[in-house]
N, C-alpha and C positions, 0 to 999 in steps of 0.2 A: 269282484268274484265272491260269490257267498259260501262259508263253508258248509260242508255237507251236510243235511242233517242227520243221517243217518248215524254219527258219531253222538248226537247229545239224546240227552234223557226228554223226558215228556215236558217237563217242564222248566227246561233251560232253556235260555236264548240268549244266542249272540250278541254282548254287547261292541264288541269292536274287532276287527279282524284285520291285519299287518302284515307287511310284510317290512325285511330290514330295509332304512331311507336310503332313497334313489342314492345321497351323497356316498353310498358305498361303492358305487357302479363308478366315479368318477376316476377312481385309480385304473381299471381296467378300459376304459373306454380312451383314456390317455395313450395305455398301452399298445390298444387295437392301430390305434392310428401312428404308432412310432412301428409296430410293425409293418403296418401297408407301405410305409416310406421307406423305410430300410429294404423290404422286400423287393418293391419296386425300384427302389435303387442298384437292388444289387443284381437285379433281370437285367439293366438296361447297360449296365456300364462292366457286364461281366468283359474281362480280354479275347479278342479274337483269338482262335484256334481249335484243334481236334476236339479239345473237351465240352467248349462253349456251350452248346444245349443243355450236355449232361450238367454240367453246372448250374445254368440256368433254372434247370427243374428241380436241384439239392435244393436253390435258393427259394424258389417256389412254396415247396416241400416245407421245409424249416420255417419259411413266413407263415403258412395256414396251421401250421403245429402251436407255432406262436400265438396265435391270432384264436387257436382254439383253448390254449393254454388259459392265457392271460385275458380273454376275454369273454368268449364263450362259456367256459367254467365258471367264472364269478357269477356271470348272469344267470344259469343256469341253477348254482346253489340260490342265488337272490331269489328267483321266482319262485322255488318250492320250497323256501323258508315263511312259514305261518305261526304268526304271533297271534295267538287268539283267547279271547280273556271273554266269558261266559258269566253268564249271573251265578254263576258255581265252580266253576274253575278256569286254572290258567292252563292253556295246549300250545305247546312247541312241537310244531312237526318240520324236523328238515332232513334233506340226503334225494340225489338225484337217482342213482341207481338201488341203493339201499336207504330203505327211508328208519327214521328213528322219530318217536315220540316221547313227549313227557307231558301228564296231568299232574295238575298240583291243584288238590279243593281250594277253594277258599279258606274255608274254616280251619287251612295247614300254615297258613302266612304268618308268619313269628317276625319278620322284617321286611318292608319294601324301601329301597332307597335309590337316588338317579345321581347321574353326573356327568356335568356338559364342561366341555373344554370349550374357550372362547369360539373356534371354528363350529364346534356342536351348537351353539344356542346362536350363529349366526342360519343357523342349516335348520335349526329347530327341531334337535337330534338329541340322541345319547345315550349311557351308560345303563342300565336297569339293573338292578344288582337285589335277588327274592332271595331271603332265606327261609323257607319254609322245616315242619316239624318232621319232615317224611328223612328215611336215611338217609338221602342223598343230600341233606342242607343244603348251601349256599351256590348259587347257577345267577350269572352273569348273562344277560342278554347284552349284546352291543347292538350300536348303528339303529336305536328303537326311533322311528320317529316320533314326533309329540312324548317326548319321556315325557314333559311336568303332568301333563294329561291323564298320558296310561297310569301314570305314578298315583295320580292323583284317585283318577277310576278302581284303580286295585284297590287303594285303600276305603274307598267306599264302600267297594261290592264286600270285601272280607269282614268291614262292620256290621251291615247288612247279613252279609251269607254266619257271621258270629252270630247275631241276634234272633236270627231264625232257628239257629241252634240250640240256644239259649232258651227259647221259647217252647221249645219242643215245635214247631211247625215249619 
């Protein structure tokens, strides 16, 4: 999916555009399916008597709450979280009902640095951790995929997007 271009200037272009690694979905996707079990479980072996239906539907009720909770949600932040790194800047766009953004130039990058825990560099994942020159300093991306990559990329493009500055051009 390409981002829009209506957000960049004439002469930017997208060099890579993200979203956080699948490996984040794994915890929720666990969830989904200890809900269907529990749920189904507790339809089918609720006790005979007066309440049994009503029960039934609380249990129903409570599973797709769950099911929306723990799973729907994560997926949902997952897919409109946008890690997007421009021949000019970095753009964080996430929030499902309220969306929030953040640009960071290039030419603001004072520190890019990453970090993978053993399970991360099995998954080819990890930490991103910019500290740029704007008020807000230091912002922690998790779950990036290709950190060494994106890591690698920022620090190109900010040399680049420095030297052009430097250049006056």
């Amino acid at each position: 999916m390409a981002f829009p271009d209506d957000v960049l200037t004439d002469d930017e272009d997208v060099v890579l555009h993200l979203h956080p690694h699948w490996g984040s979905l794994v915890v929720p996707a666990f969830s989904v399916v200890a809900a269907l079990a529990l749920t189904t479980f507790g339809v089918f072996f609720v006790p005979d008597g007066f309440l049994r239906e009503a029960v039934q539907y609380l249990v129903l009720a409570l599973g797709l709450a769950a099911i929306g909770y723990f799973g729907a949600a994560p997926w949902l932040r997952w897919i409109t979280t946008h890690y997007v790194i421009t021949t000019e800047r970095l753009m964080i766009r996430e929030g499902i009902v309220t969306r929030s953004g953040r640009d960071i130039p290039l030419v603001w990058l004072n520190d890019v640095s990453y970090e993978q825990s053993l399970l991360d560099r099995m998954l080819s994942a990890g930490t991103l951790s910019i500290e740029s020159a704007g008020e807000r300093g230091r912002m922690v991306l998790s779950h990036v995929p290709r950190v060494e990559d994106v890591h690698a990329t920022l620090y190109e493009l900010a040399e680049a997007a420095d030297g052009r500055r430097r250049s006056g051009g």
